[in-house]
Each structure stands twice: as structure tokens, then as C-alpha cells.
N, C-alpha and C positions, 0 to 999 in steps of 0.2 A: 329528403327533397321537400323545399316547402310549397304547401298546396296554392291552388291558382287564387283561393278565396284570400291569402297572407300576398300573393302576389300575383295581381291579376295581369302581368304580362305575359306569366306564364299559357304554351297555347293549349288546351284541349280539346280531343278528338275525340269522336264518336268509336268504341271496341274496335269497329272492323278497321277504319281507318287508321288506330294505333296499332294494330297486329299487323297491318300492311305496312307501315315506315320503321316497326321493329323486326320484320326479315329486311327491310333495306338496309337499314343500318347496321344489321348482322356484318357487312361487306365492309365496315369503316373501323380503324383503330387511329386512337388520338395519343402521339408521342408527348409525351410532357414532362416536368417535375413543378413539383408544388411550391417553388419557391420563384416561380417565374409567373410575373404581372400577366406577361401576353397571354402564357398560357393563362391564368384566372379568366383572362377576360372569353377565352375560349371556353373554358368550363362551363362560363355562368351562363353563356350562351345556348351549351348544350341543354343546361337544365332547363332554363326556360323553354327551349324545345322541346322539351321531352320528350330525348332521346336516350336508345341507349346504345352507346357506344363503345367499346372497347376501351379502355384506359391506360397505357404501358408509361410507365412512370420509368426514366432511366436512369434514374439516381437509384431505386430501390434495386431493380432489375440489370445489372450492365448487361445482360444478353440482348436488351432493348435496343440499349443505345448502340451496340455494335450494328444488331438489324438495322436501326434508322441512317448508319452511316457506311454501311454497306452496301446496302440498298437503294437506300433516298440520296446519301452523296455528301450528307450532311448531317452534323450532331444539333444544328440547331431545332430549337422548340420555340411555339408547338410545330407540329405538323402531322396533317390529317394524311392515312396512308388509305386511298379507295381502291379497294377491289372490284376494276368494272365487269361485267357479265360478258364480255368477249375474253376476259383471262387475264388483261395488261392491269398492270398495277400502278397507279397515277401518286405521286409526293405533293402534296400540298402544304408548302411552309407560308406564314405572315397568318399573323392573328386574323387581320382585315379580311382578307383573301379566304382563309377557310371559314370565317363566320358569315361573309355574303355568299359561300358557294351553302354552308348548310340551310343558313336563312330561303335562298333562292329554292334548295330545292323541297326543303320539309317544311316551311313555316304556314 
């Protein structure tokens, strides 16, 4: 991951504050394969956030991609799967869509 000094969009947080958005994002997995744009643009997003998020790639893994259409309803990518703390499991597809829901809530 390249540091904020090679890339100063990237955010940086003071320890306690990154140990606090690293158990939140313990709660999130990003469906994707690497050969898809949207998904890039979701990644590079991540990075700059500086998060860390589960990654299930469904081309490597087909267990994935059954879970995200099983589950989520749909094989499209990306899409962020949130685990919210009352239990329900929320599908978040559209690049746009999950990079203003991360942006909004971690940046």
C-alpha cells in the first residue's frame, strides 16, 4: 500500500482512531474480481481509506460468488456485504454507491 507521503490523498489517523474503524470494518467484505474497472475504482478507494476490509474475489473463489448470489441476489461486482450490529446483513452493489457509503462513513 503506498504511504500518504507517495500519496497524500491517502487519510491518516491517529492509532486509537485506526484500531476503532479496523474492528468496524472487521463487519464488511468486498465481492469483486480483478479484472473489473468498477471494482478498481472500489479498491483504490479502500486504499486510500485505509481500510481493511475483507476482499472475496469470485473468480479465484466460486464459493464467493455462489454466497454473493445466493445471498445478495446477484453475481454482479463489486458489492460491499455490511454486517450491521442488530444481525441483518445489508448488499451494497454500484461502485458509486459503496464508495460514498465508505467515504461517508470512515473518511
Amino acid at each position: 500500500m503506498p504511504t500518504s507521503a507517495l500519496n497524500p490523498r491517502i487519510v491518516e489517523r491517529p492509532q486509537e482512531e485506526q484500531q476503532r474503524i479496523d474492528r468496524e470494518t472487521a463487519n464488511l467484505a468486498l465481492y469483486y474480481h480483478e479484472g473489473c474497472v468498477h471494482c478498481i475504482r472500489v479498491l483504490r478507494a479502500i486504499e486510500r481509506l485505509h481500510l481493511k476490509i475483507d476482499f472475496r474475489n469470485i473468480r479465484e473463489v466460486p464459493a464467493y460468488r455462489d454466497q454473493l448470489v445466493e445471498q445478495g441476489g446477484s453475481s454482479t461486482v463489486p458489492c460491499l456485504q455490511i454486517h450491521e450490529e442488530s444481525g441483518d446483513v445489508n448488499w451494497l452493489y454500484d461502485s458509486h454507491r459503496i464508495i460514498d457509503y465508505l467515504e461517508q462513513r470512515f473518511a
